[in-house]
N, C-alpha and C positions, 0 to 999 in steps of 0.2 A: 704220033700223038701218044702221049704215057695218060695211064691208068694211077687215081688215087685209088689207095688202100687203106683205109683205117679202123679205127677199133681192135687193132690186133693184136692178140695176147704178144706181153713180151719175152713168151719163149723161142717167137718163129724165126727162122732165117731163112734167109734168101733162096735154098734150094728147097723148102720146106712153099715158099712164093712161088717159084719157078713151076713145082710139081703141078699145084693146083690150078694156074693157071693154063700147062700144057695143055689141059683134057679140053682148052678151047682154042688150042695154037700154038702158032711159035712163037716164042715169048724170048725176046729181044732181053736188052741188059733188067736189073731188078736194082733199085735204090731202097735201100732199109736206115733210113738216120737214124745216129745213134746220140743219145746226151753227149754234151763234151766232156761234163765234169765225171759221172758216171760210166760211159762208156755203154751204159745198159740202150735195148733200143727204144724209140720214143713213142711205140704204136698207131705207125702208119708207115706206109710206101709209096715208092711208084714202080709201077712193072711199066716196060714195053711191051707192045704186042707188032709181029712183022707186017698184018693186017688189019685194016679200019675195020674189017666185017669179024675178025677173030676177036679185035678190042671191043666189038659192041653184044658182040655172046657171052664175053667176058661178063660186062658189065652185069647184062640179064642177069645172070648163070647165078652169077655171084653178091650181086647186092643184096645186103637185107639175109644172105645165108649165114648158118651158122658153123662158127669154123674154129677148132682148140676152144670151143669153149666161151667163142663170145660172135656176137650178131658182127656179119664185115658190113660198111659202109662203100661202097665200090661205087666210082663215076669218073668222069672225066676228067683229066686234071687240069688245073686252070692255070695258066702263065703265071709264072714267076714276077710277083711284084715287084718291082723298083724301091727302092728302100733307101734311097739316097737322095729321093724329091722330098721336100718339104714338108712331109707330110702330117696332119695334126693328131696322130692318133698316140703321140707320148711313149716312144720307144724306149726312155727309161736307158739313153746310155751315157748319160750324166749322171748316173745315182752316186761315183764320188765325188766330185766335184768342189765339194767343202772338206 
């Protein structure tokens, strides 16, 4: 299961993830998106943790803590939505269209 990470200043990188995370485990691959157009990153991740019981100390350890300067949002991360059903919420990728 991966760990969302957000509110994160856009200085962090992934070994900077990695660290803070170890102090509760083994911490599996780390995802840091980055903007396309910008390259800068978007302020949020996912880390892996090797264990459900190191991923939920994580969680504790680290939600709501304060870290580079801004309060982390840390919890579970929830499946990847589907984005190719129907959906009514106006994804905006016809803005050229005309």
């Amino acid at each position: 299961m991966s760990i969302y990470v957000g509110n994160l200043s856009y200085q962090v990188t992934e070994e900077d993830l990695k660290k803070a995370f170890a102090e509760y485990g083994t911490v599996g691959p780390v995802q840091l998106p980055t903007d396309r157009e910008t390259g800068r990153p978007r302020g949020f991740a996912f880390v892996e943790m090797e264990k459900e019981a190191d991923e939920t100390k994580a969680i504790e350890g680290l939600d709501g803590a304060e870290w580079m300067g801004r309060d982390l949002r840390v919890n579970k991360a929830k499946p990847k939505e589907d984005r190719s059903s129907g959906s009514s919420h106006g994804g905006g990728g016809d803005r050229n269209r005309y």
